[in-house]
Chimera marker file (.cmm) of the C-alpha trace (Angstrom):
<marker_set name="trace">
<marker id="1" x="57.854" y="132.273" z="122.312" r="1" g="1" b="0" radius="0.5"/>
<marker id="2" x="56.838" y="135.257" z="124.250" r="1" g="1" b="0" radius="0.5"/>
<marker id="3" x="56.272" y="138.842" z="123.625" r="1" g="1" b="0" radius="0.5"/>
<marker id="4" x="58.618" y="141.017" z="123.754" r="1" g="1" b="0" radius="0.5"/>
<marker id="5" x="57.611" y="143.056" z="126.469" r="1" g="1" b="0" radius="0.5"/>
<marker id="6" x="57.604" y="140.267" z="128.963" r="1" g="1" b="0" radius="0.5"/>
<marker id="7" x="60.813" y="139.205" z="127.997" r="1" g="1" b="0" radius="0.5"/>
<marker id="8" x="62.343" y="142.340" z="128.784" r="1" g="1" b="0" radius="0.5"/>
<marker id="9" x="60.334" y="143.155" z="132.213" r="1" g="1" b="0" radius="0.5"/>
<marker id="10" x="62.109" y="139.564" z="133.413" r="1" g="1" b="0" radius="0.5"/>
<marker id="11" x="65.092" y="140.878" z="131.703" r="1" g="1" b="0" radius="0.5"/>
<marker id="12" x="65.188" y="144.008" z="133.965" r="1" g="1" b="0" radius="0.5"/>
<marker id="13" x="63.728" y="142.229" z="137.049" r="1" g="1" b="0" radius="0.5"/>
<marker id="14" x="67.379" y="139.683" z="136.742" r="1" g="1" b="0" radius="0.5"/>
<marker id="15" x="69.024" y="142.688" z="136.231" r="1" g="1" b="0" radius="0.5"/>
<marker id="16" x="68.324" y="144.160" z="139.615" r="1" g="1" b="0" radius="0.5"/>
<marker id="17" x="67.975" y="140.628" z="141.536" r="1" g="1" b="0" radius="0.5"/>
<marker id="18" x="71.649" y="140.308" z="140.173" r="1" g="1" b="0" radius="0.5"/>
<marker id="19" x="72.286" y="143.724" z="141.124" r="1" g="1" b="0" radius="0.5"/>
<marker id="20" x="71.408" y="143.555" z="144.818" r="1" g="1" b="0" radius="0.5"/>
<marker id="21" x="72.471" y="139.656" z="145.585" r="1" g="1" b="0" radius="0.5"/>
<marker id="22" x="76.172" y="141.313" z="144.252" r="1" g="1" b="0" radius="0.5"/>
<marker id="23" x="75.296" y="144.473" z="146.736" r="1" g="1" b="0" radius="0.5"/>
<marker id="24" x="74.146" y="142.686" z="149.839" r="1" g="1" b="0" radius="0.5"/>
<marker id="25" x="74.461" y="138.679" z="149.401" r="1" g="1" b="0" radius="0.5"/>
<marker id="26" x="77.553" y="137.848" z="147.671" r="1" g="1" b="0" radius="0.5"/>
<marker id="27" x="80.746" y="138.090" z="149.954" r="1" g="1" b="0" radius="0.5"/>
<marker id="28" x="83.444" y="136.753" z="147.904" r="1" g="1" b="0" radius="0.5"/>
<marker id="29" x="86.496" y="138.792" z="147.995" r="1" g="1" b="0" radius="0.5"/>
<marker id="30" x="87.910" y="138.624" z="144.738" r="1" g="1" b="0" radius="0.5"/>
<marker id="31" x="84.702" y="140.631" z="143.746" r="1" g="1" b="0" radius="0.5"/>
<marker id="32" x="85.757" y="144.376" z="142.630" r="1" g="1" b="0" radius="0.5"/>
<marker id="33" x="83.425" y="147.119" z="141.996" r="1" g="1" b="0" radius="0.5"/>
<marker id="34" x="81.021" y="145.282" z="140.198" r="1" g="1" b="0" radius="0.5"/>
<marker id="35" x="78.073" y="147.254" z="138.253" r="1" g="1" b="0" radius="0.5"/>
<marker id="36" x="75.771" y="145.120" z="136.065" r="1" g="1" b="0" radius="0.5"/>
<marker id="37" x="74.937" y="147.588" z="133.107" r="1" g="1" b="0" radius="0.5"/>
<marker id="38" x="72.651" y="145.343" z="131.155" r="1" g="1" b="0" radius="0.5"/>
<marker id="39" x="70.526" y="141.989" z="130.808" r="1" g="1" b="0" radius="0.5"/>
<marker id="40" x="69.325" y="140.330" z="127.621" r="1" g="1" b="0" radius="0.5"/>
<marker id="41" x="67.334" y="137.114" z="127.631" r="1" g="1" b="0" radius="0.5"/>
<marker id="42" x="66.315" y="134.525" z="124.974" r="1" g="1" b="0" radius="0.5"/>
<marker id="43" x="63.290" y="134.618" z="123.523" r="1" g="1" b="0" radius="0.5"/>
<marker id="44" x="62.269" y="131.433" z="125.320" r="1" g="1" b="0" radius="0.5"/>
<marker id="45" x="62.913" y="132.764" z="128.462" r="1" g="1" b="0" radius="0.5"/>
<marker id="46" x="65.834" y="130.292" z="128.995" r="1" g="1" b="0" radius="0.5"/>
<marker id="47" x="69.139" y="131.852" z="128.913" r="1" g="1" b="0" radius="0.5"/>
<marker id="48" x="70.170" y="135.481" z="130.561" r="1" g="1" b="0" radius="0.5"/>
<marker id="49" x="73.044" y="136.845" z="129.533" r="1" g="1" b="0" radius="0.5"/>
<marker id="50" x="73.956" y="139.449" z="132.202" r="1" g="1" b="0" radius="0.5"/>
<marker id="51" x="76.369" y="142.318" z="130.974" r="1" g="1" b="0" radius="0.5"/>
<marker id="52" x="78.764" y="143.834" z="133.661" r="1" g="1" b="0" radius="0.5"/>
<marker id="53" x="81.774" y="146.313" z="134.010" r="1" g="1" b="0" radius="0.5"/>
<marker id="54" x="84.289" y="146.226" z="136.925" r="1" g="1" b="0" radius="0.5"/>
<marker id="55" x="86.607" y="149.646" z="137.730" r="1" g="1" b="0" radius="0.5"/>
<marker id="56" x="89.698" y="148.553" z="138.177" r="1" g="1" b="0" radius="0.5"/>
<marker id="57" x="92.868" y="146.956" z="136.427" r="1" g="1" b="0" radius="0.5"/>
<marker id="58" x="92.860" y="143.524" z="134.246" r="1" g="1" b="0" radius="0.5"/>
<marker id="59" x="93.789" y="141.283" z="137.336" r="1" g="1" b="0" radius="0.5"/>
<marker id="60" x="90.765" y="143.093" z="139.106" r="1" g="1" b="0" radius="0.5"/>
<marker id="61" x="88.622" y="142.572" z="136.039" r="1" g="1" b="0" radius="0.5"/>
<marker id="62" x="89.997" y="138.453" z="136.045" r="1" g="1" b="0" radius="0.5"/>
<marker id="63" x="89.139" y="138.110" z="139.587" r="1" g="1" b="0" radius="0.5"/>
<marker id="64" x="85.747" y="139.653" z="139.313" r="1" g="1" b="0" radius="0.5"/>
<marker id="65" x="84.926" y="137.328" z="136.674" r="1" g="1" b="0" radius="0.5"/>
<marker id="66" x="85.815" y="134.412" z="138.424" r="1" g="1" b="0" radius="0.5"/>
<marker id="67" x="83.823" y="135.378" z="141.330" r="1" g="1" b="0" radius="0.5"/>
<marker id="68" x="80.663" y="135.957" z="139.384" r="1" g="1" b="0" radius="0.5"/>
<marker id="69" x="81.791" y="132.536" z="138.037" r="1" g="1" b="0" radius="0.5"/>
<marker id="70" x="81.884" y="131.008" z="141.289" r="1" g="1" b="0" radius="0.5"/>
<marker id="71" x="78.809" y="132.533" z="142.366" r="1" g="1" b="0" radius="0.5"/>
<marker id="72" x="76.497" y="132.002" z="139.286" r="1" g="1" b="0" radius="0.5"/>
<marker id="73" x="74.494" y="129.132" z="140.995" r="1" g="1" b="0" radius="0.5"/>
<marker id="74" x="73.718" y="130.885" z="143.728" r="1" g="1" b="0" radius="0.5"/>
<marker id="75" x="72.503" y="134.093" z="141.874" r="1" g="1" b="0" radius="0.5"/>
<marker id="76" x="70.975" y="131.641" z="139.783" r="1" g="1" b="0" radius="0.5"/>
<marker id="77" x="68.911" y="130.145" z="142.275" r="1" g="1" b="0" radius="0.5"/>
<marker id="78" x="66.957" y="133.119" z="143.630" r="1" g="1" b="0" radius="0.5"/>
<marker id="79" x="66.292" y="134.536" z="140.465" r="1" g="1" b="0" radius="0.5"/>
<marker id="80" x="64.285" y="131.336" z="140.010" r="1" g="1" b="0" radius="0.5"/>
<marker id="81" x="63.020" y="131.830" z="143.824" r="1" g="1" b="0" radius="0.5"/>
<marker id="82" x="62.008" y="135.647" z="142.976" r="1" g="1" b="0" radius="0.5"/>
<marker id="83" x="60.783" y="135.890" z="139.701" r="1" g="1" b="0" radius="0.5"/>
<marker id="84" x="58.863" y="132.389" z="139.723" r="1" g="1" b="0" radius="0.5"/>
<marker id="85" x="59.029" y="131.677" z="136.333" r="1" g="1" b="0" radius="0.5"/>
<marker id="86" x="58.338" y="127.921" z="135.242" r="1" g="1" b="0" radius="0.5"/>
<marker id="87" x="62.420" y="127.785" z="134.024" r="1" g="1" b="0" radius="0.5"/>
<marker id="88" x="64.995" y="129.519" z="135.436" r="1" g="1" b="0" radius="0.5"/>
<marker id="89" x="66.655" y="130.902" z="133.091" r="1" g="1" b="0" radius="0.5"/>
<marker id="90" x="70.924" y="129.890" z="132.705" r="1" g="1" b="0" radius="0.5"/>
<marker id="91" x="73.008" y="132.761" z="133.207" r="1" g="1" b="0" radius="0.5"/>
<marker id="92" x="75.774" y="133.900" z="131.403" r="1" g="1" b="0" radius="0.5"/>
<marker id="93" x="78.172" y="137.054" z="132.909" r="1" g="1" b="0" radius="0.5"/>
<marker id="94" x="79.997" y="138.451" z="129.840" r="1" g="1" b="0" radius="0.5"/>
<marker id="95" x="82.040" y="141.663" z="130.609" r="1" g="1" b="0" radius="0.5"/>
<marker id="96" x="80.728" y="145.024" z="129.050" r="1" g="1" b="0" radius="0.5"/>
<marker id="97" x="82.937" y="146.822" z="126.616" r="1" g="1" b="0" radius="0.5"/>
<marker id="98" x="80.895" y="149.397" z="125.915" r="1" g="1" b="0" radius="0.5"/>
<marker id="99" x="82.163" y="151.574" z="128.825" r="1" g="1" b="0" radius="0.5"/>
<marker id="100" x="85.664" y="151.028" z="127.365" r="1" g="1" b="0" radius="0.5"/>
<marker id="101" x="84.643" y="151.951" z="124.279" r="1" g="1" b="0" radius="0.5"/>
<marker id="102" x="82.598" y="155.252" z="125.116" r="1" g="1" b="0" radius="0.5"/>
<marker id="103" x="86.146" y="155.928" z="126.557" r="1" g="1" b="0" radius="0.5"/>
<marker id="104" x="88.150" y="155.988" z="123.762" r="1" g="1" b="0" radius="0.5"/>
<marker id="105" x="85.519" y="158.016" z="121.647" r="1" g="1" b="0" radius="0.5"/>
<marker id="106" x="85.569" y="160.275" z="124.129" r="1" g="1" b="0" radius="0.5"/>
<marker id="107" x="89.831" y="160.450" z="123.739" r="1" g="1" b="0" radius="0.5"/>
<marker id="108" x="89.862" y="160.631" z="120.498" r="1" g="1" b="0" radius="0.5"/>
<marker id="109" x="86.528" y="163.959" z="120.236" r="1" g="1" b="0" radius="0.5"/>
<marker id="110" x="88.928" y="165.306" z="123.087" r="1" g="1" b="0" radius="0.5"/>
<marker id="111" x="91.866" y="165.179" z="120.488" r="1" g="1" b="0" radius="0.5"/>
<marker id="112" x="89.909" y="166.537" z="117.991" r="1" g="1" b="0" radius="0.5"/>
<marker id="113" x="88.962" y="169.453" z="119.970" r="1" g="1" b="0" radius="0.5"/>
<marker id="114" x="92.472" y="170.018" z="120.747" r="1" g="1" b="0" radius="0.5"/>
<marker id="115" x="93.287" y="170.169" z="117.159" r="1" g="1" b="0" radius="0.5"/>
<marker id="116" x="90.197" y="172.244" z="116.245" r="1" g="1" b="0" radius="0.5"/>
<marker id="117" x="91.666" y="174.832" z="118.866" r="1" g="1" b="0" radius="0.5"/>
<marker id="118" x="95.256" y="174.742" z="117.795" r="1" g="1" b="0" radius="0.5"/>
<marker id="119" x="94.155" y="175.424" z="114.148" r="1" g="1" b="0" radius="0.5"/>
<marker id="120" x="91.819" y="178.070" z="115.331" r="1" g="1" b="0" radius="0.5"/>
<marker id="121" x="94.162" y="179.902" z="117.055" r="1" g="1" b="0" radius="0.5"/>
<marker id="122" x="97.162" y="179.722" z="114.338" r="1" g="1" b="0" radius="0.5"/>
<marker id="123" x="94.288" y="181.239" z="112.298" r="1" g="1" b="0" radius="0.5"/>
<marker id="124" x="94.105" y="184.561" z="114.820" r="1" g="1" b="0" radius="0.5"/>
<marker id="125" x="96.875" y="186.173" z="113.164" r="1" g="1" b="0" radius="0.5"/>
<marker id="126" x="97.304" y="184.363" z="109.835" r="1" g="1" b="0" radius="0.5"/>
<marker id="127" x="96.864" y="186.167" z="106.329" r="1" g="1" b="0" radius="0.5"/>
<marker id="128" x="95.620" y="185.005" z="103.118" r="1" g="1" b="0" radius="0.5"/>
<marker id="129" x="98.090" y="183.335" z="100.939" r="1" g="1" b="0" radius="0.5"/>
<marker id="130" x="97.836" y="185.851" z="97.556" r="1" g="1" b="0" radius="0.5"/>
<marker id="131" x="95.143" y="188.502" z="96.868" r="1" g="1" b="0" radius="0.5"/>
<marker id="132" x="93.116" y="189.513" z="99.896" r="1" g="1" b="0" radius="0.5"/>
<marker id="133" x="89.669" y="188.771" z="97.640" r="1" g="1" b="0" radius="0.5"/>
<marker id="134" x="90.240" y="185.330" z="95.991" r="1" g="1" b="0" radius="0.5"/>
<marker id="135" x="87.368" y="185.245" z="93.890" r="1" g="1" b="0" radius="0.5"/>
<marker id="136" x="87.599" y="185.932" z="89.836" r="1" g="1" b="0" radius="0.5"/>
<marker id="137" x="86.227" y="189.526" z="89.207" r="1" g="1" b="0" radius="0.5"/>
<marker id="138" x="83.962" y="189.484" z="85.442" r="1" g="1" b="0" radius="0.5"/>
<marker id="139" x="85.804" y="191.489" z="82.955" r="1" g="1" b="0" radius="0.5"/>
<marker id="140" x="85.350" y="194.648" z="82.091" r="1" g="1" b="0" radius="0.5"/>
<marker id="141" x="84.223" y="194.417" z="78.666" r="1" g="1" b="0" radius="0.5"/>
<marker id="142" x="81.689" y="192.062" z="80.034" r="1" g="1" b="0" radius="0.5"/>
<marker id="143" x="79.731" y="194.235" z="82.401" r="1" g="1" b="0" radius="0.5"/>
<marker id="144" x="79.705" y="196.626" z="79.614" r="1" g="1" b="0" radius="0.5"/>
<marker id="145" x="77.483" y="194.337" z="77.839" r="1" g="1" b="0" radius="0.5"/>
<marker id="146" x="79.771" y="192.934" z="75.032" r="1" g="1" b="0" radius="0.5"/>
<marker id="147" x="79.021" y="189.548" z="73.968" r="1" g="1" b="0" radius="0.5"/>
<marker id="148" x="80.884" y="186.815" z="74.967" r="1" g="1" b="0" radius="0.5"/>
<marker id="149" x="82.753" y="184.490" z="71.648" r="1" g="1" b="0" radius="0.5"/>
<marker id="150" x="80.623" y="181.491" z="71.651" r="1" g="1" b="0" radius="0.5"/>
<marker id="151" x="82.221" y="178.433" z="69.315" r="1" g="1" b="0" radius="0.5"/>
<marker id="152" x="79.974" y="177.453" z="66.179" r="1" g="1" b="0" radius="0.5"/>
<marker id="153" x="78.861" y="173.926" z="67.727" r="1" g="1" b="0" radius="0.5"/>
<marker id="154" x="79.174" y="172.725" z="63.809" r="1" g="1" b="0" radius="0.5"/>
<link id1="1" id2="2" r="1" g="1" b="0" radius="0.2"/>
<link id1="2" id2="3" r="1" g="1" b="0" radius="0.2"/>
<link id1="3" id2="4" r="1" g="1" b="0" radius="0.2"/>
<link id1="4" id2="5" r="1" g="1" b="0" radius="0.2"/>
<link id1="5" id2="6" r="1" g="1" b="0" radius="0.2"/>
<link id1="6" id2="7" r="1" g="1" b="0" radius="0.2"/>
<link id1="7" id2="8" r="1" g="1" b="0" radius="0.2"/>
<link id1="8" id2="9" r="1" g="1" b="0" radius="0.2"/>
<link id1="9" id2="10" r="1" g="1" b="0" radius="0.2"/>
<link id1="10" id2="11" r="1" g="1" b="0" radius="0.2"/>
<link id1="11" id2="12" r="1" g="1" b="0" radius="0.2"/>
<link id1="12" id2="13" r="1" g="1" b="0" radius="0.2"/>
<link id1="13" id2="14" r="1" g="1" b="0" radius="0.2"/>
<link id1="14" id2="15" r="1" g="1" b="0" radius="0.2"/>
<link id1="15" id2="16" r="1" g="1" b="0" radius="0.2"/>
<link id1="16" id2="17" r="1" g="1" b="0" radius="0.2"/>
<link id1="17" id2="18" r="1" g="1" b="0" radius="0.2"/>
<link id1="18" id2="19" r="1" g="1" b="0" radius="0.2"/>
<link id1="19" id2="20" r="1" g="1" b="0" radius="0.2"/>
<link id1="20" id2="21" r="1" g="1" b="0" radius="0.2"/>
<link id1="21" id2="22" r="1" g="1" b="0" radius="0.2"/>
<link id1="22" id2="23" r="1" g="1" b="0" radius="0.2"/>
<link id1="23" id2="24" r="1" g="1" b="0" radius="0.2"/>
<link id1="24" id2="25" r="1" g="1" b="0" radius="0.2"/>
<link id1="25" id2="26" r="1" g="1" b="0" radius="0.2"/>
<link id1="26" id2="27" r="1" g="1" b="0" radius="0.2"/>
<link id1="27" id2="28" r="1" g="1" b="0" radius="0.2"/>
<link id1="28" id2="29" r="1" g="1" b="0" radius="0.2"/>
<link id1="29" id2="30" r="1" g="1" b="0" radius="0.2"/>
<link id1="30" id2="31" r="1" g="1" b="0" radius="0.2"/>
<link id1="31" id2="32" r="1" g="1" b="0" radius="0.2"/>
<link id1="32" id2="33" r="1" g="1" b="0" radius="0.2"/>
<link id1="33" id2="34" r="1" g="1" b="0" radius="0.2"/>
<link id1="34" id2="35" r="1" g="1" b="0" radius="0.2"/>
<link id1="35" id2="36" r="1" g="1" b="0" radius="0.2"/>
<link id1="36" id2="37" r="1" g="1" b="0" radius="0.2"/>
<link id1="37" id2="38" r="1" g="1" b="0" radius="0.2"/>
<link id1="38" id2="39" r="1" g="1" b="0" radius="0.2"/>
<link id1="39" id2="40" r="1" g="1" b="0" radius="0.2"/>
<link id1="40" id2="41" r="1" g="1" b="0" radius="0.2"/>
<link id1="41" id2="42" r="1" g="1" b="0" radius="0.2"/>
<link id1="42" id2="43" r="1" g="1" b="0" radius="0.2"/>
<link id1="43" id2="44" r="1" g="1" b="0" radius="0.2"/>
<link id1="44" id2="45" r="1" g="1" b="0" radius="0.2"/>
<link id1="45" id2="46" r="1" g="1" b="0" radius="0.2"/>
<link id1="46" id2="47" r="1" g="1" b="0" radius="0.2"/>
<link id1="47" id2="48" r="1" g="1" b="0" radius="0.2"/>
<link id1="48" id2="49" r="1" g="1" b="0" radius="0.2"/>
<link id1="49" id2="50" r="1" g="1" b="0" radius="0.2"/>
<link id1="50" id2="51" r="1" g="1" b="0" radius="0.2"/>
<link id1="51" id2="52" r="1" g="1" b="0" radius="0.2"/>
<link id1="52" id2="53" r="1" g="1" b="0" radius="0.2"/>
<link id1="53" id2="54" r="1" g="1" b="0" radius="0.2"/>
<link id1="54" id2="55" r="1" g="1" b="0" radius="0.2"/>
<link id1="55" id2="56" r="1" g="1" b="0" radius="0.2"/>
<link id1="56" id2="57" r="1" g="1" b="0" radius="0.2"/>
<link id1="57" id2="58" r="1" g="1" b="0" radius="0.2"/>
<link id1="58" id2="59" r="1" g="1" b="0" radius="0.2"/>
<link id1="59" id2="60" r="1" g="1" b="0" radius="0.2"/>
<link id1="60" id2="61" r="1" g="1" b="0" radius="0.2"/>
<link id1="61" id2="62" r="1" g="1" b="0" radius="0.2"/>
<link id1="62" id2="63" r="1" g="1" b="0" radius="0.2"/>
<link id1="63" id2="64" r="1" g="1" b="0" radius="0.2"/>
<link id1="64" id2="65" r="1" g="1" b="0" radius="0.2"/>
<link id1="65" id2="66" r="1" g="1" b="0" radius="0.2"/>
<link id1="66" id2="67" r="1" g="1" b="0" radius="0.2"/>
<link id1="67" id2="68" r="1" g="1" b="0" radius="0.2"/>
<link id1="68" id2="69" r="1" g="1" b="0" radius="0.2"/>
<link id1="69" id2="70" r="1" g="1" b="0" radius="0.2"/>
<link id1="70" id2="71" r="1" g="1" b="0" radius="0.2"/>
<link id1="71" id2="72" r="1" g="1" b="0" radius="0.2"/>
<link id1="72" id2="73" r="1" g="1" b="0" radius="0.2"/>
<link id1="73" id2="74" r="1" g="1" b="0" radius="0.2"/>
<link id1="74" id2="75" r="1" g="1" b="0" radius="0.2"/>
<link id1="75" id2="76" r="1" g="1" b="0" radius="0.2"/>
<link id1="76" id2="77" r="1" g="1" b="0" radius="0.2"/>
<link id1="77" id2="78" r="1" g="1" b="0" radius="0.2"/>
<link id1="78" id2="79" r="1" g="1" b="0" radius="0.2"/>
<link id1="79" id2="80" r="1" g="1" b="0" radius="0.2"/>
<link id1="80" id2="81" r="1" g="1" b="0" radius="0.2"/>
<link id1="81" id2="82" r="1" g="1" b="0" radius="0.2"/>
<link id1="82" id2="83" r="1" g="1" b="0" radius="0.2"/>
<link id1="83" id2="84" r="1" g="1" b="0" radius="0.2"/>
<link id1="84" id2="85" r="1" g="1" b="0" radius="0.2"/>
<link id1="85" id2="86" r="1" g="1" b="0" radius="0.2"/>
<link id1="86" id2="87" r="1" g="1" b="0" radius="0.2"/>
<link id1="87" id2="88" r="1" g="1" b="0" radius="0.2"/>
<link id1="88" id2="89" r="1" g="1" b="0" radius="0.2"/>
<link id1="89" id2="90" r="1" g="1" b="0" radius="0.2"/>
<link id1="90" id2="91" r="1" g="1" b="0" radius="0.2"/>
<link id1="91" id2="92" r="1" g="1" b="0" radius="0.2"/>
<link id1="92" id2="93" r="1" g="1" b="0" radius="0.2"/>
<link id1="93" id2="94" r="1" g="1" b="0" radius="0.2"/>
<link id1="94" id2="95" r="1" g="1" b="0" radius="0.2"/>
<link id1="95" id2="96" r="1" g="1" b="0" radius="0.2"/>
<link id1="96" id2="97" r="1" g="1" b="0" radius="0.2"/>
<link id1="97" id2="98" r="1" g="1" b="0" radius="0.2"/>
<link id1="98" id2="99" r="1" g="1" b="0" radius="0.2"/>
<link id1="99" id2="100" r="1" g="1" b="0" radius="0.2"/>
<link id1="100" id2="101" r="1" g="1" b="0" radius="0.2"/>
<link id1="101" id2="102" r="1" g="1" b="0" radius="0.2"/>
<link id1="102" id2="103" r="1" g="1" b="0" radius="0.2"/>
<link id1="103" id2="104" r="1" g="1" b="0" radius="0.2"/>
<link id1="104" id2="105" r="1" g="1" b="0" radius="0.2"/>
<link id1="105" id2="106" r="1" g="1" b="0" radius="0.2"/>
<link id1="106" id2="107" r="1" g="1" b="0" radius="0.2"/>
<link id1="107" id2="108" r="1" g="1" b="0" radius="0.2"/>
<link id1="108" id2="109" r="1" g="1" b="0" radius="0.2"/>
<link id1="109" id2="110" r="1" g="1" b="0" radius="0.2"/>
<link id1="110" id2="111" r="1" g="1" b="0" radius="0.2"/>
<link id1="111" id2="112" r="1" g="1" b="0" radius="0.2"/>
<link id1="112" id2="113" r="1" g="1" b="0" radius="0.2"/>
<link id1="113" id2="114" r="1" g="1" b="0" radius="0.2"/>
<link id1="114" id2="115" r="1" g="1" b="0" radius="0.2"/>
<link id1="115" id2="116" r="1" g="1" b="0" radius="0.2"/>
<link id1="116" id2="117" r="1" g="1" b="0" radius="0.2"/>
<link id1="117" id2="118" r="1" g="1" b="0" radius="0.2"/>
<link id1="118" id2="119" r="1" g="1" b="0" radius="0.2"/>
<link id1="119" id2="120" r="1" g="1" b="0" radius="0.2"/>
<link id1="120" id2="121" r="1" g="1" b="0" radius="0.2"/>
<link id1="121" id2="122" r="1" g="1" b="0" radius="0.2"/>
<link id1="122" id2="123" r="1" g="1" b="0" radius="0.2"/>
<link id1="123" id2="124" r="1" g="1" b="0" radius="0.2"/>
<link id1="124" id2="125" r="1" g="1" b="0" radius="0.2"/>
<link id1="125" id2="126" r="1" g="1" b="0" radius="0.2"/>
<link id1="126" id2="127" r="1" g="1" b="0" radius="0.2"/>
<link id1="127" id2="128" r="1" g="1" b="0" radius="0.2"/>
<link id1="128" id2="129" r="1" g="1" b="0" radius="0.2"/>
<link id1="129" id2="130" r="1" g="1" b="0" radius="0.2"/>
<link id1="130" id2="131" r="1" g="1" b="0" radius="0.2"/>
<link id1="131" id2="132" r="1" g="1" b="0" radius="0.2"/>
<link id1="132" id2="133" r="1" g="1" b="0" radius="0.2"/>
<link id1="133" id2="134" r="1" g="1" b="0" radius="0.2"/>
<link id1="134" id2="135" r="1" g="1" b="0" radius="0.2"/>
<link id1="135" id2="136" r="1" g="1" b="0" radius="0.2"/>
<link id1="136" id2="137" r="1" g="1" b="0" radius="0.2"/>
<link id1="137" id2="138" r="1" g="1" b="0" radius="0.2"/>
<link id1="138" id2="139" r="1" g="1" b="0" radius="0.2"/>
<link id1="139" id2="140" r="1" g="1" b="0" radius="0.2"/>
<link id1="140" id2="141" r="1" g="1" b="0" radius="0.2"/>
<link id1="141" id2="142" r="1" g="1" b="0" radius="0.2"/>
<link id1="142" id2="143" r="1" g="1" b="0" radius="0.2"/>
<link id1="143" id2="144" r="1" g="1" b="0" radius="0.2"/>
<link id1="144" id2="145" r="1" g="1" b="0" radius="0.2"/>
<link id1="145" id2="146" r="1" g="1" b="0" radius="0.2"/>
<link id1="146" id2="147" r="1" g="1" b="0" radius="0.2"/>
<link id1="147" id2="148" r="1" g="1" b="0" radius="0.2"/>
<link id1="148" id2="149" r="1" g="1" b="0" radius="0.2"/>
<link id1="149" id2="150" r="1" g="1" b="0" radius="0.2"/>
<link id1="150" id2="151" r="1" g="1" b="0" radius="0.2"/>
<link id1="151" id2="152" r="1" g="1" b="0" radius="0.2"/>
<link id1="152" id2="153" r="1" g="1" b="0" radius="0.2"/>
<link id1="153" id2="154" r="1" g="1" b="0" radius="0.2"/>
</marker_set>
């Protein structure tokens, strides 16, 4: 096994070979917008799994993937050429859903907001429901300094 360290510098070094073969070497068609967001490796050093997201629509996303698929050997190959390690790692392109899902949180702290500002401004010109002070005044007799009736604990 390996240190950690030098796994992820070759983790980061795939991660931008990958990046610029997709950029300048790869021509296939059915290749969308393409960003690789992440690379984790094995502790051995033997398998890569390479994170991406596409923009686009589901058949976009399909296509991409299948074009990654396609060209995996290829991308494959001059990692081995540039990193020249003793085994080239296997690579594995799994789709990111971690953009999708900073999305939604996103939605749903927008809704929130929305709500937060709807209450807020119903509360403008609203009035208390009852006495304007809602808190229990001590009685009278109290502040006077009589003794409160305490129960014989017998």
């Amino acid at each position: 096994m390996v240190d950690a360290a030098r796994a992820r510098k070759l983790a980061d070094r795939i991660q931008q070979i990958v990046a610029e073969m997709l950029e300048r070497r790869i021509k296939d068609p059915r290749l969308g917008f393409v960003t690789v967001t992440d690379t984790r490796i094995t502790a051995d050093l033997r398998e890569a799994t390479v994170f991406y997201t596409v923009f686009g629509s589901d058949a976009e996303r399909a296509d991409s993937a299948a074009a990654l698929e396609s060209a995996k050997g290829i991308i494959r190959s001059e990692v081995g050429r540039q990193t020249g390690v003793r085994f080239t790692p296997t690579l594995t392109f799994k789709h990111d859903p971690l953009p999708d899902s900073a999305r939604q949180l996103d939605d749903l702290i927008n809704a929130a907001r929305a709500r937060d500002a709807e209450v807020a401004r119903k509360a403008e010109n609203a009035s208390y429901a009852g006495e304007a002070d809602p808190y229990r005044k001590p009685d009278e007799a109290f502040e006077e300094g009589a003794e409160l009736r305490r129960e014989d604990p017998a």
